[in-house]
C-alpha positions as CSV (number, residue, x, y, z in Angstrom):
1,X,137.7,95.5,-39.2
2,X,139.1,98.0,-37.3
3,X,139.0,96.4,-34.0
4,X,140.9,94.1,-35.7
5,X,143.8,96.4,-37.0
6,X,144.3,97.8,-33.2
7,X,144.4,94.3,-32.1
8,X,146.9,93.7,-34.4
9,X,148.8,97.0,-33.7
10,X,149.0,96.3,-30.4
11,X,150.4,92.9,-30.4
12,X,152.9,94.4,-33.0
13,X,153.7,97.1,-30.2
14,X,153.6,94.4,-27.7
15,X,156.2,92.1,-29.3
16,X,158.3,95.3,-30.3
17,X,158.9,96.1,-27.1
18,X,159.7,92.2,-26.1
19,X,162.2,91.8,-27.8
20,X,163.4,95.6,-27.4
21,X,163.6,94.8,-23.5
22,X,165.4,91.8,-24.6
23,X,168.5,93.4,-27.2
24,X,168.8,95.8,-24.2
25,X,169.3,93.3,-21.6
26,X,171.6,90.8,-23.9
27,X,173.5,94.2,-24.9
28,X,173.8,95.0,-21.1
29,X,175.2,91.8,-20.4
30,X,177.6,92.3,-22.9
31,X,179.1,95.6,-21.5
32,X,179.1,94.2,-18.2
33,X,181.2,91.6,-19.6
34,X,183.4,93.9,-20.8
35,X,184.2,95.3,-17.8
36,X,185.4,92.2,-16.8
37,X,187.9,92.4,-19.8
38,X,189.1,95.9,-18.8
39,X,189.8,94.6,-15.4
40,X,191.4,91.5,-17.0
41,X,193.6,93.3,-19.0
42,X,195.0,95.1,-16.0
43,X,195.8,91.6,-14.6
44,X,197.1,90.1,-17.3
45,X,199.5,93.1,-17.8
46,X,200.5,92.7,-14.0
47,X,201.6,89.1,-14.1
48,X,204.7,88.8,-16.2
49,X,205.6,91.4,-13.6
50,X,204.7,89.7,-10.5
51,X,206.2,86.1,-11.9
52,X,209.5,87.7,-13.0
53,X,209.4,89.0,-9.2
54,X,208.9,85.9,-7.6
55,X,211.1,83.9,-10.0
56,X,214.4,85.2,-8.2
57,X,213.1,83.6,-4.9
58,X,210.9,80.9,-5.9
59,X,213.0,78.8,-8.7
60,X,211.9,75.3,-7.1
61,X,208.3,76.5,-8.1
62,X,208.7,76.9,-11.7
63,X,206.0,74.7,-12.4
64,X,203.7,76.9,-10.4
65,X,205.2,80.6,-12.5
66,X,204.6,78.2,-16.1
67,X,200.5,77.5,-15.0
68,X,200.3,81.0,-14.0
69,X,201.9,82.2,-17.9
70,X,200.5,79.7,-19.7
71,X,196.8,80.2,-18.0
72,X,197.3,83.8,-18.6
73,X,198.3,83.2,-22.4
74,X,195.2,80.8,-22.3
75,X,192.8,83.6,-20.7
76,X,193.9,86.4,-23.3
77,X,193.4,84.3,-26.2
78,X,189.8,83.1,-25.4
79,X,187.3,84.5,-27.5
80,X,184.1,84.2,-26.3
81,X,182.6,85.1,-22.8
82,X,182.1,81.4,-21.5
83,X,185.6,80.6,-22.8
84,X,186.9,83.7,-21.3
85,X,184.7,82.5,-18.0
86,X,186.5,78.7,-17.9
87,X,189.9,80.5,-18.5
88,X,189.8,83.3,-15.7
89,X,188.7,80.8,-13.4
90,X,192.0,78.5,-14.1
91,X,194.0,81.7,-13.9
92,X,192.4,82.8,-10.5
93,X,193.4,79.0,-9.0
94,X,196.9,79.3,-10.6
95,X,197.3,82.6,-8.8
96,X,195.8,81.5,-5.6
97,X,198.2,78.6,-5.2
98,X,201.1,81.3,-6.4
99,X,199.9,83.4,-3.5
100,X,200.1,80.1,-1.1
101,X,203.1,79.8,-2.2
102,X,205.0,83.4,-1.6
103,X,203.9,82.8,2.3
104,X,207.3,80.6,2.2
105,X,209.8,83.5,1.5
106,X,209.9,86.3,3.8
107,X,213.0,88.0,2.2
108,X,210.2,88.3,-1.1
109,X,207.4,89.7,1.0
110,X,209.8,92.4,2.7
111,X,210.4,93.5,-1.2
112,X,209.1,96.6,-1.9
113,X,208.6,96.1,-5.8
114,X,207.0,92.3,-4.9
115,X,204.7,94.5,-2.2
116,X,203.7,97.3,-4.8
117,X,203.2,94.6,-7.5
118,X,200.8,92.7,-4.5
119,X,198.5,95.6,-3.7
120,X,198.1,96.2,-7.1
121,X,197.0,92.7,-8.2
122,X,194.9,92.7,-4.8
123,X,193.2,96.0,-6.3
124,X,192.5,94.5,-9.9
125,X,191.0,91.3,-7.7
126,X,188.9,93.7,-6.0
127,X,187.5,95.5,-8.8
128,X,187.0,92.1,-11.0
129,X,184.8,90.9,-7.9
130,X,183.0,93.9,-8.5
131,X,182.3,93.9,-12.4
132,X,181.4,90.2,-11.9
133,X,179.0,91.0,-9.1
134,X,177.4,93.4,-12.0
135,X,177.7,90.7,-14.8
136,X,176.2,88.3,-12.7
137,X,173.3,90.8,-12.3
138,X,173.1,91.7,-15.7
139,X,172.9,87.9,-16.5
140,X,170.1,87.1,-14.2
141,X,168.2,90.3,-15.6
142,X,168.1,88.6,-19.0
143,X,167.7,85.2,-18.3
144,X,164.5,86.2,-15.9
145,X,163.5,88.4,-19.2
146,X,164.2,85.1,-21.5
147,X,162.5,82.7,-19.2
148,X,159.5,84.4,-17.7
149,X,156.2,85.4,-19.5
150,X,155.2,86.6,-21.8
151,X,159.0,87.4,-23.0
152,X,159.6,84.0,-22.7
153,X,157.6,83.4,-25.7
154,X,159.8,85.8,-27.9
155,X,162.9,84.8,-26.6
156,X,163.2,81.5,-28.5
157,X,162.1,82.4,-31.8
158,X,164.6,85.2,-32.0
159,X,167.8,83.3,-30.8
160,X,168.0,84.5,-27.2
161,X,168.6,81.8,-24.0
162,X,169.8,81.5,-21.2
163,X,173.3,82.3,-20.0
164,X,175.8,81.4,-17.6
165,X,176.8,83.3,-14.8
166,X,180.5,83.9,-13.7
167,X,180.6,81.2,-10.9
168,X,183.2,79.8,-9.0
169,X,184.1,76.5,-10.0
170,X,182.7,73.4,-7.7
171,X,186.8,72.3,-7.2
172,X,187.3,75.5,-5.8
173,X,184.2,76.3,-4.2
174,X,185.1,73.7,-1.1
175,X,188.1,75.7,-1.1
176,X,186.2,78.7,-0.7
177,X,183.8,77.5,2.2
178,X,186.3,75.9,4.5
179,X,187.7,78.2,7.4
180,X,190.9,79.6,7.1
181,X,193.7,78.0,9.1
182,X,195.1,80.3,11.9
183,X,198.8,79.8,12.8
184,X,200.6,81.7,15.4
């Protein structure tokens, strides 16, 4: 009988800690995410200032400064992380092709507020490749936890599953991988 009470005790103990190791890595996720939203926040708070800078020079690419706005409108008002994921990535192409597109005015380039506004959008990109270089990690820590055993076991009955990572979209990705043109 009382070999039987350890047992017990110890599988109690066993699945305690399961699922502990499992709160803790869903809960580190989660702040790793919001990192991402502090860094997003700087962003967002940067681009009505970068557009209104490049409106004066670019005005035949309104339709490129109303995707970036409404993407960034889009992006704030998501509400969960894989929303906020699918937004940020339709943001990050909007403001790629505005960044293609500034290469065509050299007067805006020379501007000193344009250039200040630049350097600090090119920090906020920095640090967001960071945090989702940590998200990512934090991600792949739970979803080993929620897919390996014994934790595997546990994960199912109490809600946890697998989650997506903060990947690049496969439109962009060929994008990503082909060399950059060189012109002299």
């Amino acid at each position: 009988m009382i070999i039987a009470l350890v047992v017990i005790a110890v599988l109690a103990l066993i699945v305690i800690g399961i699922y502990n190791n499992l709160v803790k890595l869903r809960n580190n996720r989660e702040n790793a995410f919001s990192n991402i939203d502090v860094q997003l926040k700087q962003r967002y708070d940067l681009i009505p200032n970068l557009v209104n800078s490049v409106k004066g020079y670019a005005t035949h690419e309104k339709e490129l400064l109303e995707k970036v706005t409404q993407y960034r409108v889009a992006a704030m008002n998501a509400t969960d992380i894989n929303s906020k994921i699918a937004a940020d990535n339709q943001l990050s192409s909007a403001l790629a092709g505005l960044r293609v597109s500034v290469e065509a005015y050299p007067d805006l380039k020379a501007n000193q507020n344009f250039q200040q506004l630049m350097a600090e959008l090119s920090d906020v990109e920095n640090k967001l490749a960071a945090t989702r270089r940590f998200f990512n990690s934090a991600t792949k820590e739970l979803n080993n936890a929620v897919q390996t055993f014994p934790s595997n076991l546990l994960a199912g009955m109490f809600g946890f599953h697998k989650e997506p990572m903060f990947e690049v979209p496969a439109a962009e990705r060929a994008a990503y991988e082909k060399a950059p043109e060189v012109k002299f």
